[in-house]
C-alpha positions as CSV (number, residue, x, y, z in Angstrom):
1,X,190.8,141.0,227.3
2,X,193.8,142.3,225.1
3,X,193.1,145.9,223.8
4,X,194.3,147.0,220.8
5,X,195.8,150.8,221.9
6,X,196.6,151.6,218.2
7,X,193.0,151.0,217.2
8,X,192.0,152.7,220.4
9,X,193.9,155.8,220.0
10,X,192.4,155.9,216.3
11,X,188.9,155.5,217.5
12,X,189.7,158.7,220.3
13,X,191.0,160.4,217.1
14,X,188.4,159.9,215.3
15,X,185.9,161.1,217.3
16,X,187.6,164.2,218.7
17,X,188.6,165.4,215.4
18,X,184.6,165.1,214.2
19,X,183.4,167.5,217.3
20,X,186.4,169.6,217.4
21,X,188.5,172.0,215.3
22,X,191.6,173.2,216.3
23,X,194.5,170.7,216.1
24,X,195.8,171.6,219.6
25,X,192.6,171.1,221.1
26,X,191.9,167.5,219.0
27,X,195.6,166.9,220.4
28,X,194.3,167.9,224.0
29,X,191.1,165.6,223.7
30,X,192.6,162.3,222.6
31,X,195.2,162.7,225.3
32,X,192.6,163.2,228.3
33,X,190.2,160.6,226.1
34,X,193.5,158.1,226.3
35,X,193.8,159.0,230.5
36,X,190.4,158.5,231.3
37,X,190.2,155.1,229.4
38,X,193.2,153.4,230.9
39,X,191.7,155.4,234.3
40,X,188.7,153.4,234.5
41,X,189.8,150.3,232.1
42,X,189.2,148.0,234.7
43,X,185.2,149.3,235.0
44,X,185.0,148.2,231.1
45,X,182.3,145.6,231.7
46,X,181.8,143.8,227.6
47,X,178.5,142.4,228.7
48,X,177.5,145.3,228.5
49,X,178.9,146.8,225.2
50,X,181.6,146.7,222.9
51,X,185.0,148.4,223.6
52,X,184.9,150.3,221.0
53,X,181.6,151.9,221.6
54,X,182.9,152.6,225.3
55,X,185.9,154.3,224.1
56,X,184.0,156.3,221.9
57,X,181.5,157.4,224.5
58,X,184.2,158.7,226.7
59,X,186.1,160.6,223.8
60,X,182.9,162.1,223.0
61,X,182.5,163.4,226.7
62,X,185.6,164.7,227.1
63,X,184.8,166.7,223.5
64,X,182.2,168.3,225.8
65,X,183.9,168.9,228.4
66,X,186.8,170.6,226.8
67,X,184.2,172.6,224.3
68,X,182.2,173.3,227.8
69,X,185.5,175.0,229.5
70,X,187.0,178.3,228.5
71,X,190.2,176.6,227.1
72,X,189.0,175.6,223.9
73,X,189.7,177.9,220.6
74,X,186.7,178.6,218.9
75,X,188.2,179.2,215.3
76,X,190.0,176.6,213.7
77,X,193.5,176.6,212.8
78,X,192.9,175.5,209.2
79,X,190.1,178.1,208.4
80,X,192.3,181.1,206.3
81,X,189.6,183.7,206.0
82,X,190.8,187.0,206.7
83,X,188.8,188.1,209.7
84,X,189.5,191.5,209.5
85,X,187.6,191.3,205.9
86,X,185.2,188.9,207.3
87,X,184.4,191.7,209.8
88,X,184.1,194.5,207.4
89,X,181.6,192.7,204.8
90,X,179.3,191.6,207.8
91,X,179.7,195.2,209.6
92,X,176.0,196.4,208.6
93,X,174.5,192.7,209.8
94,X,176.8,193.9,213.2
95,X,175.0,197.1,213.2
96,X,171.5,195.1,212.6
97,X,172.2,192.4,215.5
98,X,173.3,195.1,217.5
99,X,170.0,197.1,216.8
100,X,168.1,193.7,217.8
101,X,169.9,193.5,221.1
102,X,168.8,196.8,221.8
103,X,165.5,196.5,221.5
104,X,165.3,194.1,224.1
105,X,164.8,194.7,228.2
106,X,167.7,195.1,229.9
107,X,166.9,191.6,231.7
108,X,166.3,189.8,228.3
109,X,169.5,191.5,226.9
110,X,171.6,190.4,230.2
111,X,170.8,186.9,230.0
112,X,171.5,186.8,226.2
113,X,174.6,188.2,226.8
114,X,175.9,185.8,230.1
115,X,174.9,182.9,228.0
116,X,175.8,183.3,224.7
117,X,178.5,186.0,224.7
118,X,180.5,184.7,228.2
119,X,179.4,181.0,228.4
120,X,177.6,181.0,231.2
121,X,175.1,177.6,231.9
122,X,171.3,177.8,232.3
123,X,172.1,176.6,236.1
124,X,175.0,179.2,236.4
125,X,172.9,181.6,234.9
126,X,170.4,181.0,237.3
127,X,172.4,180.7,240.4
128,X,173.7,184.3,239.5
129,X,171.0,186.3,239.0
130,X,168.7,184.1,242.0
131,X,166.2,183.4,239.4
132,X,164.6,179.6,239.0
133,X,166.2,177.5,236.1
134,X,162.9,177.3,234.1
135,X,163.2,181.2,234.1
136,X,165.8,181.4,232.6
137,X,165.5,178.9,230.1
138,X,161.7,180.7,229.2
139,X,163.1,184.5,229.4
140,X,166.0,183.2,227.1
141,X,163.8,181.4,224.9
142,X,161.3,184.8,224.8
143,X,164.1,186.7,224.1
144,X,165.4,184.6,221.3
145,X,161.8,184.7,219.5
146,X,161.5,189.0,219.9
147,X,165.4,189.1,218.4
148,X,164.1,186.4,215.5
149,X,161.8,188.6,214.5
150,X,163.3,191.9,214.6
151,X,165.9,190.5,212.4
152,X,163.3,188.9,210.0
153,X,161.5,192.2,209.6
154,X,164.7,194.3,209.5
């Protein structure tokens, strides 16, 4: 099978660029996208699919995994608000979400906080504070719903 590594490279592109936001980090994701399919080229079966949706699948996985890990930037390059502004005109909503928080048990809070604030997994999450992963995943899910509506009634 001849491949076509301009098209290919346009596909990873593609892709990347629709689940990601910061140049360097689209730059990042085609390149490892690019690795991995000449990597495992050879595992390409086409009975089973076309090329293209192959490739795609593996760009899109290495989207995740890159958004997953702590190296990706969070605010893209393109985007010219001034935060400093941004963070001023939302300051009483901060004071309101900050409120919310409060009012929830310091258990509720913590696991808010490891996986939404530092990234943490459900299974990390769990691991780390020796709790089953359906607890966590239902305390997070009860704290969610108590912070919903404290901020619908505030």
């Amino acid at each position: 099978m001849t491949v076509d590594w301009d098209e290919t490279c346009a596909l990873c592109r593609k892709m990347c660029r629709r689940r990601l936001h910061h140049h360097q980090d689209i730059e990042d994701a085609v390149q490892e996208s690019l690795i991995r399919v000449l990597k495992y080229q050879a595992k390409f079966d086409p009975r089973r699919g076309r090329w293209s949706t192959w490739v795609c699948k593996i760009a899109i996985r290495t989207c995740i995994d890159l958004y997953r890990s702590s190296t990706v930037r969070r605010l893209p390059v393109d985007d010219h608000r001034d935060v400093d502004n941004l963070a001023r005109a939302k300051e009483s909503e901060v004071e309101i979400d900050f409120k919310a928080l409060r009012s929830l048990s310091a258990g509720d809070r913590n696991i808010i906080e490891l996986h939404y604030f530092q990234g943490l997994t459900f299974s990390r999450i769990a691991l780390l504070k020796d709790m089953p992963l359906g607890t966590v995943k239902s305390t997070l899910h009860r704290a969610l719903s108590h912070l919903r509506r404290e901020l619908l009634a505030a």
